[in-house]
C-alpha positions as CSV (number, residue, x, y, z in Angstrom):
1,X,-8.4,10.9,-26.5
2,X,-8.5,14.0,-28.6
3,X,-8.1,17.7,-28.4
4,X,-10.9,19.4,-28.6
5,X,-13.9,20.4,-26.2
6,X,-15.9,18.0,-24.0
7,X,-19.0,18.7,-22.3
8,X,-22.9,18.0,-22.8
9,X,-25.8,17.9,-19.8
10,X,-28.6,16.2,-20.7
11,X,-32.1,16.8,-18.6
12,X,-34.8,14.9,-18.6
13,X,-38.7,15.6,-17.4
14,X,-40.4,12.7,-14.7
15,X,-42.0,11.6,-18.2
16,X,-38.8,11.2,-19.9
17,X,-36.6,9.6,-17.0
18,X,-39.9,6.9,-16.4
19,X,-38.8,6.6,-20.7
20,X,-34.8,6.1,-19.7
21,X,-35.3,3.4,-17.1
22,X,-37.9,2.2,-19.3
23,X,-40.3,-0.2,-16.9
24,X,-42.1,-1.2,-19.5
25,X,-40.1,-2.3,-22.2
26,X,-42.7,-1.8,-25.1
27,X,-41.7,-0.7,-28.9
28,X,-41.0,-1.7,-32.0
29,X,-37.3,-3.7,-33.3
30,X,-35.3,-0.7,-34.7
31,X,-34.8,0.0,-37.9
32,X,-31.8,-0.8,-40.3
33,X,-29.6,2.3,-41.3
34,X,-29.0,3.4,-37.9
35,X,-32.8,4.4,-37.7
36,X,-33.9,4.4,-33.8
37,X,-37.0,2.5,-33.1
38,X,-40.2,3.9,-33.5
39,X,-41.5,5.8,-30.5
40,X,-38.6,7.1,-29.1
41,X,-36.9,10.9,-29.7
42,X,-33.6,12.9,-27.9
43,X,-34.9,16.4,-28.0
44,X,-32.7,19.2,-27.2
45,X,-33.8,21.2,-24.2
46,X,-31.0,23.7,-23.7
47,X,-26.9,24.0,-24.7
48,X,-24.0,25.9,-22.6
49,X,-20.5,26.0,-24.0
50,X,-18.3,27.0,-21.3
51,X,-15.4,27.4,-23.9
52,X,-11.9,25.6,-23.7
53,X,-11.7,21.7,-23.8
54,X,-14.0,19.7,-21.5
55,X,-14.0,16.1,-20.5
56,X,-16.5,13.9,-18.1
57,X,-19.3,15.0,-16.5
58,X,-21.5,13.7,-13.8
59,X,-24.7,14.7,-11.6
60,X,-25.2,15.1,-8.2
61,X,-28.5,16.8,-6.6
62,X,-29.8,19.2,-9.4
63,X,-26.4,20.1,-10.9
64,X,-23.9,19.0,-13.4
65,X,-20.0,18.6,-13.0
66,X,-18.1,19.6,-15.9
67,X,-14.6,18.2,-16.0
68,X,-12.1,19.2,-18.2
69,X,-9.6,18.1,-20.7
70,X,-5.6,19.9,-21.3
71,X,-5.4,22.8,-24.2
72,X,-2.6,23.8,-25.8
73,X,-1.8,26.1,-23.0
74,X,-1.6,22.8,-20.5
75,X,-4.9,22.2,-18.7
76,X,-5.9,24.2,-15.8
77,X,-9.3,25.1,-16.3
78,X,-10.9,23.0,-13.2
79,X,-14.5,21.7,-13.0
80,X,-17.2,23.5,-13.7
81,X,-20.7,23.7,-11.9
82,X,-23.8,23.9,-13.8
83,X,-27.8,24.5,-11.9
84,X,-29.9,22.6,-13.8
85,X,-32.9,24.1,-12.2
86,X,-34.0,25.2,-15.4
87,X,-32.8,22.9,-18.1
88,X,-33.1,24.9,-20.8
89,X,-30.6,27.4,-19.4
90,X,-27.8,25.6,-17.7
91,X,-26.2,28.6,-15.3
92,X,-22.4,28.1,-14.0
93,X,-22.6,28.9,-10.6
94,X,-18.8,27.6,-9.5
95,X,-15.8,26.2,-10.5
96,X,-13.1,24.5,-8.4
97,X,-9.9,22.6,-8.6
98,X,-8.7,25.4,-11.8
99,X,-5.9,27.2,-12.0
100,X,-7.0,30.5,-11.2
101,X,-8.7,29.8,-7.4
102,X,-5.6,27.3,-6.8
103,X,-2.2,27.8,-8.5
104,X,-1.3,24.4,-6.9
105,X,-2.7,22.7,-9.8
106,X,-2.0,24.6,-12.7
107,X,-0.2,22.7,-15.4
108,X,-2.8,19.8,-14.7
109,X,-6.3,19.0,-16.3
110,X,-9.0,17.5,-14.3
111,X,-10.7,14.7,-17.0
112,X,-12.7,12.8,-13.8
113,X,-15.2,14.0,-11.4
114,X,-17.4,12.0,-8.8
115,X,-19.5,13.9,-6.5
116,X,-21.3,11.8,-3.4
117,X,-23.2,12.5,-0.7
118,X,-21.4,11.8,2.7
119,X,-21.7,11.3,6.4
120,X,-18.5,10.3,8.9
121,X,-17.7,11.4,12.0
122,X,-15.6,13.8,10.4
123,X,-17.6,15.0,7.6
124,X,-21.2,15.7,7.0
125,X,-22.0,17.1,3.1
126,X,-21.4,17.0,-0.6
127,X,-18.0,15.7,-1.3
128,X,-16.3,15.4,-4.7
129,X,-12.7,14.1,-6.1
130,X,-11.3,14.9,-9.0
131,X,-8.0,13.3,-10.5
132,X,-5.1,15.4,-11.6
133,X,-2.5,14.6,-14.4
134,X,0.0,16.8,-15.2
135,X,0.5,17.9,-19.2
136,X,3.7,20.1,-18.5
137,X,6.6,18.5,-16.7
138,X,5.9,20.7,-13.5
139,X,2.2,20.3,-13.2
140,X,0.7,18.7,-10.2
141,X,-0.6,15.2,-10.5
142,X,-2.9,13.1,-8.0
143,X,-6.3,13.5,-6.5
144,X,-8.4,16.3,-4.8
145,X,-11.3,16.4,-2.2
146,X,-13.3,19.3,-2.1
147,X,-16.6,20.0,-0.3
148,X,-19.4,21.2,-2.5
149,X,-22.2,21.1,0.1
150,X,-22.3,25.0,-1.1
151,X,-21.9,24.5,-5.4
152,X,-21.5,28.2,-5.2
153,X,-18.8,28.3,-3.0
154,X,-16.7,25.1,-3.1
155,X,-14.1,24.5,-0.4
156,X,-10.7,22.2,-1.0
157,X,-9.7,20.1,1.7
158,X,-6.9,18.4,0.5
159,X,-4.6,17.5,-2.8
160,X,-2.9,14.1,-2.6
161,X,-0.1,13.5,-4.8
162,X,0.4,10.1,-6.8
163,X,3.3,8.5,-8.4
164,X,4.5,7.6,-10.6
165,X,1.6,9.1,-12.7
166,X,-1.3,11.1,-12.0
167,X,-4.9,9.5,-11.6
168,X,-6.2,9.1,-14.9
169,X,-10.0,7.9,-13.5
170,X,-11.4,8.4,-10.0
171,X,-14.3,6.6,-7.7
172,X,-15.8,8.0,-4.6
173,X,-18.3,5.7,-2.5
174,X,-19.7,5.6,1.3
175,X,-19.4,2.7,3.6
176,X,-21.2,2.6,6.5
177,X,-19.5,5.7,8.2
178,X,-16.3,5.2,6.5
179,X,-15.7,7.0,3.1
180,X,-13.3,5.6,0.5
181,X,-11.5,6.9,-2.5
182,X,-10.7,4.4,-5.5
183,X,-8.2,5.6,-8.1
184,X,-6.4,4.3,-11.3
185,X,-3.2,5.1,-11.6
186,X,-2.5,3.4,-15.5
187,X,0.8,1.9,-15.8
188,X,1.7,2.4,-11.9
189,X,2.7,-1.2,-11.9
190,X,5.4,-1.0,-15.0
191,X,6.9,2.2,-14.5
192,X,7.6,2.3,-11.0
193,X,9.2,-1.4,-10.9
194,X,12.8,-0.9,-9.4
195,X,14.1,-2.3,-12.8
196,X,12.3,-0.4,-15.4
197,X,14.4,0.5,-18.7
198,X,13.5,3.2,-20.2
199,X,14.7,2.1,-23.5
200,X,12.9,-1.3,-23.9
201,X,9.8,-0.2,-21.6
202,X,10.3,-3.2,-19.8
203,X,11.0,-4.6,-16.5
204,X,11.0,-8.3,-14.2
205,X,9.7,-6.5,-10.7
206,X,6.4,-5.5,-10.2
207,X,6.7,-1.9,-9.0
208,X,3.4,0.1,-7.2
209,X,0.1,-1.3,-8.3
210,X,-2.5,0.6,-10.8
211,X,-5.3,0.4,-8.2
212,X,-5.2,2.2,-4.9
213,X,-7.8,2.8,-2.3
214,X,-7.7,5.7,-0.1
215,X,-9.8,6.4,3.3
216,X,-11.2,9.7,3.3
217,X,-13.5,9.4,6.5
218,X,-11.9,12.6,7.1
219,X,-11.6,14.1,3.9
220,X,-9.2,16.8,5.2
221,X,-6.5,13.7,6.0
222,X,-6.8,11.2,3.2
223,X,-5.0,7.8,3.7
224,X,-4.2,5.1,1.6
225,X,-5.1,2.0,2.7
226,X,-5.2,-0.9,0.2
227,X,-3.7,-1.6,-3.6
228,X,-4.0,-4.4,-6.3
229,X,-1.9,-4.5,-9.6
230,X,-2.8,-7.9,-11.8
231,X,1.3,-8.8,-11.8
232,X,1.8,-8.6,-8.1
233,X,-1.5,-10.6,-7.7
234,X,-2.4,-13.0,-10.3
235,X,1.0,-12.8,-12.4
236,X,-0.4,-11.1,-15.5
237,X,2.7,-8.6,-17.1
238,X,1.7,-5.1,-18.3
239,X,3.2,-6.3,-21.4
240,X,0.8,-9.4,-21.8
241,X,-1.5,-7.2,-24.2
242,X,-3.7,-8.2,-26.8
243,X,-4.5,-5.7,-30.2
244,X,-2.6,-2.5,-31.6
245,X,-1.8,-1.2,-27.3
246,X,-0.6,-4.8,-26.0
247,X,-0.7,-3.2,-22.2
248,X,-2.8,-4.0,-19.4
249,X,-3.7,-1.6,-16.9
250,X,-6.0,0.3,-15.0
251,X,-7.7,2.9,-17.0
252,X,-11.1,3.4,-14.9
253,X,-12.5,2.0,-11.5
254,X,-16.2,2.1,-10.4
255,X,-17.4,0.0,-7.0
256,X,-21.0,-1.3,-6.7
257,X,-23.4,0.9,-3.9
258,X,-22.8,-1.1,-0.9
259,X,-18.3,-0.5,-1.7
260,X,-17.8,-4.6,-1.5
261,X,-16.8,-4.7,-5.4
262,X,-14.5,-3.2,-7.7
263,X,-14.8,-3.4,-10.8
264,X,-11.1,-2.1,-12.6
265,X,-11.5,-1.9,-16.6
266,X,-7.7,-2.9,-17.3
267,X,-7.4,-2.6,-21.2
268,X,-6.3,-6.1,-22.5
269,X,-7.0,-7.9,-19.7
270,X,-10.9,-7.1,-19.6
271,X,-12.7,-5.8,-16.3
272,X,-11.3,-7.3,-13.2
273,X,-13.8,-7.9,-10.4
274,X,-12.1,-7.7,-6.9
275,X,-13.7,-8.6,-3.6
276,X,-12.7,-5.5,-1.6
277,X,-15.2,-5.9,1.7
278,X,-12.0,-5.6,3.7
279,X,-10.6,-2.3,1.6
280,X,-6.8,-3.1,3.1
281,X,-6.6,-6.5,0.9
282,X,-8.7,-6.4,-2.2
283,X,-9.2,-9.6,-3.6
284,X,-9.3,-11.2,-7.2
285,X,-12.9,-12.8,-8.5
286,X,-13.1,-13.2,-11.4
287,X,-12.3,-10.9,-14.9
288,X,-13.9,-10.5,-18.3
289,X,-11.9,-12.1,-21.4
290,X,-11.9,-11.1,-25.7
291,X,-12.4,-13.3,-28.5
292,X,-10.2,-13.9,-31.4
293,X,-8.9,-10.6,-32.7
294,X,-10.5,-8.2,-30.7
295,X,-8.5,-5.4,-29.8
296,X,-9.0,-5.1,-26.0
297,X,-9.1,-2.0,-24.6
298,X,-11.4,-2.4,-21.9
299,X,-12.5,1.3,-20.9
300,X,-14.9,1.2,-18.3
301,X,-18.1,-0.5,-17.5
302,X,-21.5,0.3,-15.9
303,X,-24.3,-2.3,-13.6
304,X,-27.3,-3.5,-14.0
305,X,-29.9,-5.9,-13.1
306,X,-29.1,-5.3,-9.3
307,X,-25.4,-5.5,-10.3
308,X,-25.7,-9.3,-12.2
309,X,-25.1,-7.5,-15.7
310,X,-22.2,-5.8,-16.5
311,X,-21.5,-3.4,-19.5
312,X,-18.4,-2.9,-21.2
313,X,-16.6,-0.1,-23.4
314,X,-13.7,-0.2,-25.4
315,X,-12.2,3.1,-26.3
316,X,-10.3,1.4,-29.3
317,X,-8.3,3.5,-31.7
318,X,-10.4,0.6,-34.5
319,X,-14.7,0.3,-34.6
320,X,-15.6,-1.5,-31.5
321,X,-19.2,-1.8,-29.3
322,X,-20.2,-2.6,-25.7
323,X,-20.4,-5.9,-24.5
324,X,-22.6,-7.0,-22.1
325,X,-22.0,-10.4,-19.9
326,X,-24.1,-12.2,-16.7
327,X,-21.8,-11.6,-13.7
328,X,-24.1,-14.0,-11.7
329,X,-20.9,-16.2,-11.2
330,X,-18.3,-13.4,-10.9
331,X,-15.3,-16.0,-10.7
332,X,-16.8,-16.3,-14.7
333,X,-18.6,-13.3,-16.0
334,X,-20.0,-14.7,-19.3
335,X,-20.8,-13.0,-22.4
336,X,-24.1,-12.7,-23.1
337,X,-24.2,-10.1,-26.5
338,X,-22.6,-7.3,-28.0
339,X,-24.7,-4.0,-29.3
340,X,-23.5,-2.8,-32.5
341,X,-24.9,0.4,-33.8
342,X,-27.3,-0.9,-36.9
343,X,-26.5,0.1,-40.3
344,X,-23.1,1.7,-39.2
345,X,-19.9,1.2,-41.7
346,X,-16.9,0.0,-40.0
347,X,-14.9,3.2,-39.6
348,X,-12.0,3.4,-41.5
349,X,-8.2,4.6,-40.1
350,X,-7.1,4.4,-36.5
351,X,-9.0,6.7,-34.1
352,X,-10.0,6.9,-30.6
353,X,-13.0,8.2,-31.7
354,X,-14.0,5.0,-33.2
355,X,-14.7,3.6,-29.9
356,X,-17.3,3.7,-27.3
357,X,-16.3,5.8,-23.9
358,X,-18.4,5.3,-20.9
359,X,-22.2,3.9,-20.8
360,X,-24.7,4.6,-17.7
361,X,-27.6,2.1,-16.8
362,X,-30.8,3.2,-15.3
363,X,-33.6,0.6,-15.3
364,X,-33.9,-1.3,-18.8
365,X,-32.2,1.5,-20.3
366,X,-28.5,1.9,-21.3
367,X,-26.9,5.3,-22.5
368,X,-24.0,5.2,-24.4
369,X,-21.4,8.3,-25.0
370,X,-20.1,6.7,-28.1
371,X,-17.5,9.2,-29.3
372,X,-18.5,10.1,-33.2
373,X,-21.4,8.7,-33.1
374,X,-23.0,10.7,-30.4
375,X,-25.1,9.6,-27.3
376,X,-26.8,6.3,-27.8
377,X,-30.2,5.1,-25.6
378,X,-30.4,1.6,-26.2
379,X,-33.3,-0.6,-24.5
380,X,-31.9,-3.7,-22.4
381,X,-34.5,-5.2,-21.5
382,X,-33.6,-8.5,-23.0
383,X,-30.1,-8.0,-23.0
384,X,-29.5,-10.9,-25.4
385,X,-30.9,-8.7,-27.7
386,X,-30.3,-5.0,-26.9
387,X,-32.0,-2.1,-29.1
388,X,-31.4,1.1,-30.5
389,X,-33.9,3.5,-29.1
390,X,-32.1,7.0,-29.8
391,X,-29.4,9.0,-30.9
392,X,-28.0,12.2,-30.4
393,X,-25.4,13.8,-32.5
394,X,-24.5,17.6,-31.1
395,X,-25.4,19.9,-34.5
396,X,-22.8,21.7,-36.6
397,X,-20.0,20.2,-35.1
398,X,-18.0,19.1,-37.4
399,X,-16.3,15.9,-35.6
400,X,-19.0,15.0,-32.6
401,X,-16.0,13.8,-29.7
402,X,-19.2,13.2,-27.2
403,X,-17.6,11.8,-23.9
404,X,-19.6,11.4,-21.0
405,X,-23.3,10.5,-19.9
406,X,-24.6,10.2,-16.5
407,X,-28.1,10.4,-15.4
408,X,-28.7,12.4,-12.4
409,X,-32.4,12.0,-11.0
410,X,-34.4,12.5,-13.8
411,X,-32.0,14.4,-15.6
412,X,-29.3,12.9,-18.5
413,X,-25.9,14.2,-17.9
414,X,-23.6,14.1,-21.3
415,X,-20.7,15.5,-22.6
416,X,-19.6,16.9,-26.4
417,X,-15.7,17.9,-26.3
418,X,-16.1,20.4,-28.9
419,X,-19.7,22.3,-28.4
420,X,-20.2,22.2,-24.2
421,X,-23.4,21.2,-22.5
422,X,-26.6,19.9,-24.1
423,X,-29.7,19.3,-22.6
424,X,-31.8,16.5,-23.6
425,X,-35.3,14.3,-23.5
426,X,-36.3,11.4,-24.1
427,X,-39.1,11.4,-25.5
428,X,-41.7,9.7,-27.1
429,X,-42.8,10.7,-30.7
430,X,-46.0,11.8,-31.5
431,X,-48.7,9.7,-33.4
């Protein structure tokens, strides 16, 4: 990941969200030197730079969720909460989980933010998490629940610390009238093992797992109530890597709607799909596997097709693209293309920013937040043969660090670390 600032919104009209989830998959093949198909157009709607470094962002009933990313003056700066009423003038209207409205979590940054809507017996409202990791040896790191029914006024209701790490991604999804938290904690599993060394960065015990699951019915009085780590489980050692990182762990976690799912993107090991109907013993599926010399560095991963086709990112320090694969079978997800940016050089050096961070499916369409190369709307309709439909690359920046997309009803949610919030349409071009 990189230092500088990370936050874009995207919003879309009813005419350019029916063009994201794309039900009819009409259009010309794109064009070679990176030249979107014909037809299709990101036009820029509005732009708010909150300042400082900003991370992931997400949407949640007519607003955007700005996380944010450490500076050199060690994180702090909380999420922010943009009204996207008008989307050509995003307005912050609150901010929570910073160091100003809570000195509890100064020293930490905030990259991770899922808002959901939530009803239990003891909680009725707009509930988000964030995860905390600490950038100064005092800094808090863990998880917070805070209600946002009131974006304008949000309320903490608890901070839940984590070891031996903070949580580095973060999941929040309703069951029934239950409410559960999902976290990755990377590495959990190797440095907590009661015979770590230090020195060699090894050990023979499996410590805490990566992946925990927390009941937050009542969101006031978290409780963790399940965990999986892939050494514990299926006998897989954080040190049996593939690539330049050789590691496997738990970088990001997302569950499907109904919270019977996980889906754990754990670096050189691919996504592992767990079973986790019963949340107090998750259960191992099935997991995604590389070819030859590819680096690894499974990322994260978004659903489609009613949850049979699965997207993957690689945030890998060399050139690498989604994958998408047919998790039909989930016991053996198979691969069924890759989508490589046309006329694209392969990128020399080793950098993060060669590598794609998080994608977002909504109907036919995929959205990509693909670092350098800015945010990518590719059509899936055939996803043997996904296309290029448009690119956005935030203007006069000089290194585009774009983050996160999410698409919030008919609104695109992205995120640029260096220039703030954009606000974007997809659109078709004129005759």
């Amino acid at each position: 990941m990189n230092s500088s600032r990370l936050l874009a919104a995207v919003a879309l009209s009813a005419a350019g969200f029916a063009a994201i989830a794309g039900a009819a998959a009409s259009g010309p093949s794109a064009k070679p030197k990176g030249k979107p198909a014909v037809g299709y157009r990101l036009q820029t709607l509005g732009h708010a730079d909150p300042g400082g470094l900003s991370a992931d962002v997400y949407g949640h009933r007519g607003h955007a969720y700005l996380s944010s990313f450490r500076t050199s003056s060690c994180g702090g700066e909380g999420v922010r909460i943009y009204n996207l009423g008008n989307p050509r003038t995003p307005r912050l209207v609150g901010t929570f989980a910073d160091r100003n409205s809570d000195p509890a979590v100064a020293g930490a940054d905030s990259q991770k933010t899922i808002v959901q809507r939530v009803q239990t017996p003891r909680f009725t409202g707009d509930l988000a998490v964030t995860g905390f990791q600490r950038c100064g040896r005092s800094g808090f790191q863990g998880f917070g629940l805070y209600d946002v029914s009131n974006p304008a006024q949000p309320k903490k209701l608890a901070l839940v610390p984590t070891e031996p790490r903070g949580v580095h991604e973060v999941w929040l999804q309703r069951k029934g009238e239950r409410a559960y938290v999902y976290v990755a904690i990377p590495s959990s599993e190797l440095l907590s093992s009661p015979d770590y060394d230090v020195e060699s960065g090894t050990a023979k015990t499996p410590g805490r797992p990566d992946f925990r699951i927390y009941e937050v019915t009542d969101p006031s009085r978290p409780v963790e109530v399940g965990a999986w780590g892939a050494w514990a489980s299926i006998g897989i050692s954080p040190r049996d890597g593939r690539g330049i990182s050789k590691v496997n762990l738990v970088h990001s976690v997302i569950t499907n709607a109904a919270a019977t799912r996980a889906y754990l993107s754990y670096w050189d090991l691919g996504t592992v799909i767990l079973d986790i109907s019963e949340p107090t013993t998750p259960r191992y599926l099935g997991r995604t596997s590389f070819r030859g010399s590819e680096q690894g560095d499974a990322h994260s991963v978004a659903l489609g097709n009613a949850g049979k086709l699965l997207i993957q990112t690689h945030e890998s320090p060399r050139a690498s693209h989604p994958v998408l694969y047919d998790i039909s079978n989930e016991r053996s997800p198979r691969r069924i293309s890759e989508f490589r940016l046309p006329g694209t050089a392969p990128e020399s050096g080793s950098s993060f920013l060669n590598g794609v961070h998080d994608a977002k499916v909504v109907g036919n369409r995929a959205i990509f937040s693909w670092y350098r190369h800015g945010v990518i709307v590719a059509d899936i309709s055939k996803p043997a043969k996904p296309r290029l439909l448009a690119r956005f690359v935030p203007p006069n920046s000089p290194q585009p660090q774009v983050w996160g997309v999410d698409v919030e009803g008919d609104s695109i949610l992205a995120s640029d670390m260096d220039s703030g919030l954009w606000v974007l349409r997809l659109a078709r071009r004129s005759a």
